[in-house]
MARTOR-328403 format. One record per residue (C-alpha): x, y, z. Coordinates in nm, 4 decimals. Example, Ala and Ser with C-alpha at 12.3 -4.5 7.8 and 13.67 -1.06 7.14 Angstrom:
residues 2
<rec px="1.2300" py="-0.4500" pz="0.7800"/>
<rec px="1.3670" py="-0.1060" pz="0.7140"/>
//
This chain:
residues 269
<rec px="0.0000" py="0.0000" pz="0.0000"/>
<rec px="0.1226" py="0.3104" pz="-0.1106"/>
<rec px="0.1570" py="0.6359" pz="0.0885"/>
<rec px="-0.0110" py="0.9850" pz="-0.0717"/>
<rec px="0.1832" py="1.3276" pz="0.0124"/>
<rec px="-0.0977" py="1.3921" pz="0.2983"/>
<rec px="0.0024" py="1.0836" pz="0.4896"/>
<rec px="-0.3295" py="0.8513" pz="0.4169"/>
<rec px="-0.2276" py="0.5342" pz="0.2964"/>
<rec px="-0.3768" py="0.4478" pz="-0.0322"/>
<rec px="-0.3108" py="0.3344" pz="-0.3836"/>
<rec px="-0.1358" py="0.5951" pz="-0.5419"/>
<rec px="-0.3260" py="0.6807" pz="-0.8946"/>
<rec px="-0.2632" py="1.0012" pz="-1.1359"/>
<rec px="-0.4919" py="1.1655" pz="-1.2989"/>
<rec px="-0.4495" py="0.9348" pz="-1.6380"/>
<rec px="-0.4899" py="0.5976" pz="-1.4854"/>
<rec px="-0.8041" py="0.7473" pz="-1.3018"/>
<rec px="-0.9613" py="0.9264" pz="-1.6163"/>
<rec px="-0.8893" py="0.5788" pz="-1.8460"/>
<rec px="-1.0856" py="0.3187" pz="-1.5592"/>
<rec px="-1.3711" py="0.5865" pz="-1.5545"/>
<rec px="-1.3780" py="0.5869" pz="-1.8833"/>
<rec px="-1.3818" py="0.1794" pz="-1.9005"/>
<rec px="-1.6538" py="0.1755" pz="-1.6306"/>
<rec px="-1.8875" py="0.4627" pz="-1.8187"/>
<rec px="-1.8054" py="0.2176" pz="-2.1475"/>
<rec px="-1.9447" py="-0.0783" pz="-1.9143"/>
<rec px="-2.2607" py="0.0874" pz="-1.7795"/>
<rec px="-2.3306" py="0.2260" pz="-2.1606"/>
<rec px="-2.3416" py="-0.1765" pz="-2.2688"/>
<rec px="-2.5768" py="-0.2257" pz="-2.0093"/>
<rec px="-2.7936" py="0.0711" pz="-2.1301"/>
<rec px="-2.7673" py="-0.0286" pz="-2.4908"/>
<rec px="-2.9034" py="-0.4029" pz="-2.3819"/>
<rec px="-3.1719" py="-0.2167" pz="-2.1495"/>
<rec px="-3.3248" py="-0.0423" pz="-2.4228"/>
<rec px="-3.4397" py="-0.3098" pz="-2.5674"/>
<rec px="-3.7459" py="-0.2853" pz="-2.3465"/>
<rec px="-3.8284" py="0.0217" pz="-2.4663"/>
<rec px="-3.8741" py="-0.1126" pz="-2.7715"/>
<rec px="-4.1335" py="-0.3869" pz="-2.5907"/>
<rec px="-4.2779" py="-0.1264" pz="-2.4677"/>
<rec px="-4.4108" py="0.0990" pz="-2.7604"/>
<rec px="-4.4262" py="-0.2640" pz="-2.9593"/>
<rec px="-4.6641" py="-0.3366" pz="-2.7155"/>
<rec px="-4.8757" py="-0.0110" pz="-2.7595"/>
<rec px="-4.8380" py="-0.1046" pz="-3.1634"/>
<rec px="-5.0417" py="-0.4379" pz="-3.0387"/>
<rec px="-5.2718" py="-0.2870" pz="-2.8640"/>
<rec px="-5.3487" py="-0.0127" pz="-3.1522"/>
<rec px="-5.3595" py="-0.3177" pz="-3.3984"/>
<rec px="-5.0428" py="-0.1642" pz="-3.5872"/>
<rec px="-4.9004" py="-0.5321" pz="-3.6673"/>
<rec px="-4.6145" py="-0.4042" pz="-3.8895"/>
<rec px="-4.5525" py="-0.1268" pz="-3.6527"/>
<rec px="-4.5120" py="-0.3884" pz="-3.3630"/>
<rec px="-4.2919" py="-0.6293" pz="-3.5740"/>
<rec px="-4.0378" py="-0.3079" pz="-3.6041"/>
<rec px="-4.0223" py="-0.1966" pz="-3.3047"/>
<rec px="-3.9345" py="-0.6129" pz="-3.1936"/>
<rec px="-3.6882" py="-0.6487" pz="-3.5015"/>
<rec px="-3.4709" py="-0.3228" pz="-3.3613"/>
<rec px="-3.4825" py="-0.5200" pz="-3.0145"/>
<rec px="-3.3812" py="-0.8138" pz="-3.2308"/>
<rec px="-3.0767" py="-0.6696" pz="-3.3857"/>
<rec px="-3.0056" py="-0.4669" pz="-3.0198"/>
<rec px="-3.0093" py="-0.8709" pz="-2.8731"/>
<rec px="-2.7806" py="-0.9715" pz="-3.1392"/>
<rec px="-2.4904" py="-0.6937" pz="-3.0822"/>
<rec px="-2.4883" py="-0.5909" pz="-2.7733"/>
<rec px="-2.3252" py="-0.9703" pz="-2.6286"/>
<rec px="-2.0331" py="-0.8740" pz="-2.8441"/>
<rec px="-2.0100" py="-0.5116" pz="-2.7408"/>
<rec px="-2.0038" py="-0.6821" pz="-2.3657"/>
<rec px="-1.7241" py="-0.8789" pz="-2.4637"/>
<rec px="-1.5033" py="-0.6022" pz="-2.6063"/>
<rec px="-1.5317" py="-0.4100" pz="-2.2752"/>
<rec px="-1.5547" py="-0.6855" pz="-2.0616"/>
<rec px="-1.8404" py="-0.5618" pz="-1.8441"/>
<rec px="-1.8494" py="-0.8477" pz="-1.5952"/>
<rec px="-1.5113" py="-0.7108" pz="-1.4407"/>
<rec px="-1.6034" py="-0.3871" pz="-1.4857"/>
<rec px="-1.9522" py="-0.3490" pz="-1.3453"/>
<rec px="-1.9733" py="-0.7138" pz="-1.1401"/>
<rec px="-2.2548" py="-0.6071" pz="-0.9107"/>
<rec px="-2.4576" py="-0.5931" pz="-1.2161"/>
<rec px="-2.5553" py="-0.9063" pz="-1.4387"/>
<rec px="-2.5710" py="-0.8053" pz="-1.7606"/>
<rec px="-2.6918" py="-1.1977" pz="-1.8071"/>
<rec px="-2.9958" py="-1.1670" pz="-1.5879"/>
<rec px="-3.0947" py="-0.7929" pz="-1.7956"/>
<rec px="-3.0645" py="-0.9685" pz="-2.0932"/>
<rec px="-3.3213" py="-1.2392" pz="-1.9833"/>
<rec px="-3.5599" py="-1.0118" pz="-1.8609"/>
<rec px="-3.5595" py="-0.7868" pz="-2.1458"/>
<rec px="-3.5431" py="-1.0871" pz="-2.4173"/>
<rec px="-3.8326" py="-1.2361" pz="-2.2338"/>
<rec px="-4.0833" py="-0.9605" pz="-2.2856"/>
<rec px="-3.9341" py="-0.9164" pz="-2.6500"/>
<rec px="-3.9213" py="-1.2854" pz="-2.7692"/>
<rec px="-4.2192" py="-1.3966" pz="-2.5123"/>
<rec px="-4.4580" py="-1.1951" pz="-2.4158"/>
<rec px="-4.5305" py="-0.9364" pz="-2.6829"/>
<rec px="-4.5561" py="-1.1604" pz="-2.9221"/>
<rec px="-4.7969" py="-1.3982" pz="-2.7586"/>
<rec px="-5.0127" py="-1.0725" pz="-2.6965"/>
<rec px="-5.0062" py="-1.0107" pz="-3.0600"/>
<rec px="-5.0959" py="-1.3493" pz="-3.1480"/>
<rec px="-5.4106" py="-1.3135" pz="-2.9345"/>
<rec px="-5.4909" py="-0.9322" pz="-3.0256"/>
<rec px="-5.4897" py="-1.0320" pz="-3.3965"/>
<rec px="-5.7013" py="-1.3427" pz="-3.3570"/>
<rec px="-5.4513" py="-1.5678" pz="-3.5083"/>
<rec px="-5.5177" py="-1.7058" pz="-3.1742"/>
<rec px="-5.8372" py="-1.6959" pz="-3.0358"/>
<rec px="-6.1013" py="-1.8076" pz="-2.7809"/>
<rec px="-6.0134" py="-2.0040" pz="-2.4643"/>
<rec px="-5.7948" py="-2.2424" pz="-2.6957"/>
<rec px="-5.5743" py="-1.9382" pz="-2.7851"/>
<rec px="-5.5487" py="-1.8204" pz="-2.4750"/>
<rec px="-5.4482" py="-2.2052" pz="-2.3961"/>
<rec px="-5.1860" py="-2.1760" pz="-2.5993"/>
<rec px="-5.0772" py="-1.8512" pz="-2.5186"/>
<rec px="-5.0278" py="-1.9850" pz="-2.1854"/>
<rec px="-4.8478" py="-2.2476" pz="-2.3183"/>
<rec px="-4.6228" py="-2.0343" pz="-2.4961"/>
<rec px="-4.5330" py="-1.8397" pz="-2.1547"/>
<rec px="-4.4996" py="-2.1476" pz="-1.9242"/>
<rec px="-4.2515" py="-2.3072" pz="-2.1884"/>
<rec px="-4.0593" py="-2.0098" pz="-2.2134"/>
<rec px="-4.0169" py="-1.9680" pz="-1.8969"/>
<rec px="-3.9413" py="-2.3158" pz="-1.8351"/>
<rec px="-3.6492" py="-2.2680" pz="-2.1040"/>
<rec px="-3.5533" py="-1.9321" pz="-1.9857"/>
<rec px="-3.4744" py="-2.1134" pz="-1.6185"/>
<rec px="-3.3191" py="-2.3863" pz="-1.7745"/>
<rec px="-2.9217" py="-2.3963" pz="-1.6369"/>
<rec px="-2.8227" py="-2.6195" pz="-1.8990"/>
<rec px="-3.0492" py="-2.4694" pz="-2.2119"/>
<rec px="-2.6851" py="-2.3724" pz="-2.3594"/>
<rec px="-2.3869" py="-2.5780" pz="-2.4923"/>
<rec px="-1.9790" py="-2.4933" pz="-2.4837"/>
<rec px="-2.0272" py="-2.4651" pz="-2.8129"/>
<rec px="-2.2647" py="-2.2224" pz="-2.8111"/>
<rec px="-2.6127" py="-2.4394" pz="-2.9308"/>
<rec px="-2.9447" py="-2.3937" pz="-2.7595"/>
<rec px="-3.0912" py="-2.6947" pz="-2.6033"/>
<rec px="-3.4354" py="-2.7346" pz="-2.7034"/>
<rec px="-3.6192" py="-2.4523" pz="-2.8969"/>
<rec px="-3.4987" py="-2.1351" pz="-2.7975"/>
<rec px="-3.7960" py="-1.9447" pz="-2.7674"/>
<rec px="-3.7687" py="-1.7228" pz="-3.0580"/>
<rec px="-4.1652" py="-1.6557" pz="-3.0246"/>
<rec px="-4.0461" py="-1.3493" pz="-3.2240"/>
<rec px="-3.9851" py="-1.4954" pz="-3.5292"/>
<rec px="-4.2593" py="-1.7904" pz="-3.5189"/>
<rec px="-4.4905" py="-1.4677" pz="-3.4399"/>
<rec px="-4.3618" py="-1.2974" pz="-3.7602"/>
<rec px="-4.3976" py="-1.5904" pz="-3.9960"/>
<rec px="-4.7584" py="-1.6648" pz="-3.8644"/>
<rec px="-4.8152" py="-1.2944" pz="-3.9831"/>
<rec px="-4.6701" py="-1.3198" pz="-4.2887"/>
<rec px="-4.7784" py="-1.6145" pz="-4.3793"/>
<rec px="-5.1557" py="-1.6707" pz="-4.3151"/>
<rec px="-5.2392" py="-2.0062" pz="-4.2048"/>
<rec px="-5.5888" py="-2.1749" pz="-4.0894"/>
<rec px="-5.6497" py="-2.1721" pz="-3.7527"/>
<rec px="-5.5386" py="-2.5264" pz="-3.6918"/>
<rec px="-5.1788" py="-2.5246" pz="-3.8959"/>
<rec px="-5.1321" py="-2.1913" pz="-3.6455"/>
<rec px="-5.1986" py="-2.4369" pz="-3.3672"/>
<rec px="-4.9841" py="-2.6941" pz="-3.4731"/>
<rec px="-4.7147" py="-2.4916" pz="-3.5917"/>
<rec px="-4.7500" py="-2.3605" pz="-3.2066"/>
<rec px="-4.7915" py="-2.6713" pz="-3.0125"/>
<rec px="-4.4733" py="-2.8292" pz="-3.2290"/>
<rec px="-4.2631" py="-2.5361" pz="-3.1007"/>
<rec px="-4.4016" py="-2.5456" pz="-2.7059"/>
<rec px="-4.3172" py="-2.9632" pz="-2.7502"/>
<rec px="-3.9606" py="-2.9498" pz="-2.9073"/>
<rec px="-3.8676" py="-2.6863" pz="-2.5990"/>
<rec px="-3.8664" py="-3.0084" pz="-2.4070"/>
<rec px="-3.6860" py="-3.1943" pz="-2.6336"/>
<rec px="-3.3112" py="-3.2168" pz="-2.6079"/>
<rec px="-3.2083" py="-3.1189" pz="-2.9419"/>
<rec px="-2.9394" py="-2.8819" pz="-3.0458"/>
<rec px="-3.0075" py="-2.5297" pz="-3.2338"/>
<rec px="-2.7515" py="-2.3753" pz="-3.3694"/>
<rec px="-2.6966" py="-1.9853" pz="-3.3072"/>
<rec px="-2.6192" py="-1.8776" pz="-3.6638"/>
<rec px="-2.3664" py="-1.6196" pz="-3.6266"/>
<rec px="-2.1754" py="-1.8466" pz="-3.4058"/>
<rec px="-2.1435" py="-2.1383" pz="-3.6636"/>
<rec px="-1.7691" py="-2.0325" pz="-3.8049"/>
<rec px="-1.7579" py="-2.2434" pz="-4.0876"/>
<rec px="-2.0544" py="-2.0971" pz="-4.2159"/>
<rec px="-2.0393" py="-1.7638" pz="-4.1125"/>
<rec px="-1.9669" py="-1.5960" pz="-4.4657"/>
<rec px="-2.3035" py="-1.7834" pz="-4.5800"/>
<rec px="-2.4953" py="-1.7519" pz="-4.2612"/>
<rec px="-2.3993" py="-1.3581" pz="-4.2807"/>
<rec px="-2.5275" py="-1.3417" pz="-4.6294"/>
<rec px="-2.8958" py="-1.5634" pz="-4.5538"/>
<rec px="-2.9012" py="-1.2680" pz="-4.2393"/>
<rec px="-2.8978" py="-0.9847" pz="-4.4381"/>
<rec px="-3.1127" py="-1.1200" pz="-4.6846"/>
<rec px="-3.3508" py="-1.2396" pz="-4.4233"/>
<rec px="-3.3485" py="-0.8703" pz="-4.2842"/>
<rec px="-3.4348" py="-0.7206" pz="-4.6044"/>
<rec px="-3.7549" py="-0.9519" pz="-4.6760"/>
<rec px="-3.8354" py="-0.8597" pz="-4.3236"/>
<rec px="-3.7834" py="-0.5262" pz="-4.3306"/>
<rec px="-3.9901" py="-0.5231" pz="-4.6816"/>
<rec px="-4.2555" py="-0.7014" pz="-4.5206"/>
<rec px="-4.2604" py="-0.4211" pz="-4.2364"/>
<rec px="-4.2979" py="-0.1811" pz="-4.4690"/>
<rec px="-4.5460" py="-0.3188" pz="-4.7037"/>
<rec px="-4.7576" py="-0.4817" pz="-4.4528"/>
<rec px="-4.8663" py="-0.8269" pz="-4.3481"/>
<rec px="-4.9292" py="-1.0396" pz="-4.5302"/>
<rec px="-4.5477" py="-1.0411" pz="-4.6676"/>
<rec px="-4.4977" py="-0.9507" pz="-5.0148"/>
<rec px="-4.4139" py="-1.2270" pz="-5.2828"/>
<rec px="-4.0558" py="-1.2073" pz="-5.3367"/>
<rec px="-4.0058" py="-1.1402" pz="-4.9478"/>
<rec px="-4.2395" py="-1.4307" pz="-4.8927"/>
<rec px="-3.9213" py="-1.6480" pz="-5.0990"/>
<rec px="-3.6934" py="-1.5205" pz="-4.9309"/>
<rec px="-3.8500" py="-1.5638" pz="-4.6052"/>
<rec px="-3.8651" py="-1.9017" pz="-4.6781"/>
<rec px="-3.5376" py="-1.9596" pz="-4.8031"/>
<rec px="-3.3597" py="-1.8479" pz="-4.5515"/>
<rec px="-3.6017" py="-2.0468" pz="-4.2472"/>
<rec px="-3.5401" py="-2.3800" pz="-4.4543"/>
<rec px="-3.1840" py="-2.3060" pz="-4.4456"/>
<rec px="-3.1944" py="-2.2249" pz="-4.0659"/>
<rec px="-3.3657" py="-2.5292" pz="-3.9726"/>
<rec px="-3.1529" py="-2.7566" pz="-4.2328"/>
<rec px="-2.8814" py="-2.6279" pz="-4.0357"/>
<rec px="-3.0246" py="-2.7087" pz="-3.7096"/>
<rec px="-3.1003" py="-3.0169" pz="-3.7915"/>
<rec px="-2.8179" py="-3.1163" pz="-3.9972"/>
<rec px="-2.4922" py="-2.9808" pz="-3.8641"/>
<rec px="-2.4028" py="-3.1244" pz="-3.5202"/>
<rec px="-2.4014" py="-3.4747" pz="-3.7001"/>
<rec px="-2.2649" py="-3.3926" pz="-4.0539"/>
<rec px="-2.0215" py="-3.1291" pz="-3.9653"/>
<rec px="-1.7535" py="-3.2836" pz="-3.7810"/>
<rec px="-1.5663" py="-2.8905" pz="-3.6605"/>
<rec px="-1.8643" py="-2.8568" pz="-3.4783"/>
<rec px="-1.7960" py="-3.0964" pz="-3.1921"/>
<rec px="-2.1705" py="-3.2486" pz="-3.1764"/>
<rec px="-2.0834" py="-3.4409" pz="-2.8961"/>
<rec px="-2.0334" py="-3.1594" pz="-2.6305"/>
<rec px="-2.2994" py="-3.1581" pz="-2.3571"/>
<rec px="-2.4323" py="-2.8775" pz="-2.2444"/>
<rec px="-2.2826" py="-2.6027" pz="-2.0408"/>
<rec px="-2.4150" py="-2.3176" pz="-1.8366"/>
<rec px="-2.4058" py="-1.9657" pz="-2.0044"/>
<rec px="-2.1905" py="-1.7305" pz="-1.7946"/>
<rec px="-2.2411" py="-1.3255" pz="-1.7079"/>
<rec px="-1.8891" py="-1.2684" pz="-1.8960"/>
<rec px="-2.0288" py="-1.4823" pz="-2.2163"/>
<rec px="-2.4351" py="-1.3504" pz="-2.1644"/>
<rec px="-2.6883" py="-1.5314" pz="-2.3476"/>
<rec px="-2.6959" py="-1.4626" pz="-2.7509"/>
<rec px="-2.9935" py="-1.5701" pz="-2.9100"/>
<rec px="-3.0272" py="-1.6744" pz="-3.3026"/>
//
């Protein structure tokens, strides 16, 4: 321990060395705030919902999409679990992917009739209590960064079901085949974590993004050539899914699952 001029002992620090870990810390909280405001864009996606704006709604959730799908890496470049590590970045993240993967899009479901009566509220329900049930899961993550069991991406089921109008009971069924394989033990892949396919999984993103983004702007349901590539590119995500921890052997299929730390927080697809 070091001794200032006034006597006190203390670490001695100069000005520099002070101004550069404030500056580290205010980079920290800033990450946090970034993944926070992802509930703001719940929030006035929820008052789309309630105003019926579908494609209004669907925006405000694909900014809190792309916010979900950054702000894990801008946590690892300033390594906010040594920084700030009274705060869990991790548990944010959960809450605020909850409401945006979960909740607002089961609301939407219901407000839009694509679910309705007491056997869309049913599965509404069912659609919360499986979430949460994966959301609690300790081991609904591998080393190798797979989700075990369906990852909840209510989101994007929610957006398809809009886009693509289907009769009451392929809605169900498409739902009730996503609440079932949440319990199942199967591996899906995270696509911008797959390396040896990142150049191609980068390129079926950004086309993905623009059919969505068309769709957006055009309005439900999605526009033809969207509607292709909309398709393309959820065939490709689910061949890869399905495909890749047996047929690619870099991707170490036999890994078991692994608990998803505050310094690595939890990236979804």
């Amino acid at each position: 321990m070091d001794h200032g001029s006034n006597g006190r002992a203390g670490p001695t620090w100069d000005r520099g060395t002070k101004l550069r870990l404030g500056a580290r810390t205010l980079a920290a909280a800033s990450v946090h705030a970034f993944t926070a405001s992802g509930i703001i864009c719940a929030f006035l996606a929820t008052l789309a919902v309630i105003d019926g704006a579908y494609p209004a709604a669907f925006a405000w959730l694909g900014l809190a999409l792309v916010i979900d799908g950054i702000d894990g890496t801008f946590a690892r470049m300033v390594n906010v679990a040594r920084r700030l590590p009274r705060f869990s970045g991790e548990r944010l993240d959960q809450v605020v992917d909850y409401v945006t993967y979960v909740f607002v899009p089961a609301l939407a479901l219901l407000k839009a009739g694509i679910l309705s009566g007491a056997w869309g509220t049913a599965q509404a329900v069912l659609i919360l209590m499986s979430s949460l049930y994966h959301f609690a899961d300790n081991d609904n993550k591998t080393d190798d960064h797979c989700f075990v069991g369906f990852p909840a991406i209510w989101n994007i089921v929610a957006f398809y079901l809009f886009a693509f109008p289907l009769p009451p009971w392929g809605a169900s069924l498409v739902i009730l085949t996503c609440v079932l394989l949440t319990f199942i033990p199967m591996r899906w892949l995270h696509p911008m974590r797959v390396e040896r396919r990142m150049v191609l999984n980068i390129g079926a993103s950004v086309l993905w993004l623009a059919a969505a983004l068309a769709t957006v702007v055009a309005g439900f349901p999605a526009p033809q050539w969207a509607a292709v590539a909309l398709l393309a590119v959820g065939i490709y995500a689910l061949a890869l899914t399905i495909i890749w921890p047996w047929a690619d052997s870099g991707g170490h299929p036999g890994r078991q699952p692994g608990k998803a730390t505050a310094a690595e927080p939890r990236d979804r697809p």
